[in-house]
C-alpha positions, 0 to 999 in steps of 0.5 A: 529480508529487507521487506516484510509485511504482516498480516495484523490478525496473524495468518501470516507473513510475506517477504518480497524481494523487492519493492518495485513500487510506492505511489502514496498520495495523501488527499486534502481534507481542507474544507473552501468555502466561496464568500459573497464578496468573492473571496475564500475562507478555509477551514483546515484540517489535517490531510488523510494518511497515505494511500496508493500502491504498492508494487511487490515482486517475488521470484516465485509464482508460489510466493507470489500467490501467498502474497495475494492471497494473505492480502485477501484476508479481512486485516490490517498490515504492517510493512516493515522494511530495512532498506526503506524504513520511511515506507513502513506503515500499517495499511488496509486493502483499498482498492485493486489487488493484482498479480503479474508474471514476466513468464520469460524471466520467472518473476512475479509482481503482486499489486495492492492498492492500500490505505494507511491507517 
């Protein structure tokens, strides 16, 4: 499979079909301070790594529910993907982790806001 995401304390793997979607974002750690005389002075600091969503989707509700099941362990993970290799990242759950049917087309969507680490 192209995707693949390991859970880092070894209970297991998941291999969406597809990945239907990767909102990363990396927030500015730059510290701004106001002057007196009206001009700024900032001290720099490298931005956080990547976090956002990632949006998987599985052609089965069994596979579905691995995913977001093993994405309730209390790990890190890795993702790995051939199609998309500049995605790949270890990450932590940070934030939602949902799951989604199109019951007319039998698909399944399992989201997770992450944090790369």
């Amino acid at each position: 499979m192209p995707h693949t995401i390991t859970a880092n304390n070894g209970t297991g793997t998941t291999t969406p079909a597809a990945i239907e979607g990767y909102n990363p974002s990396r927030e500015s750690r730059n510290i701004i301070y106001d002057l007196l005389d009206g001009s700024i002075a900032v001290v720099y600091v490298a931005p956080r790594p990547r976090s956002g969503t990632l949006k998987m989707l599985y052609r089965n509700q069994a596979d579905a529910f691995a995913a977001y099941n093993l994405h309730a362990s209390p790990t890190a993970f890795t993702l790995s993907s051939t199609d998309l290799p500049a995605i790949g990242m270890s990450y932590v759950l940070d934030g939602a982790l949902d799951i989604d049917v199109d019951a007319e087309m039998g698909l399944w969507w399992v989201s997770v806001g992450f944090q790369e680490v």
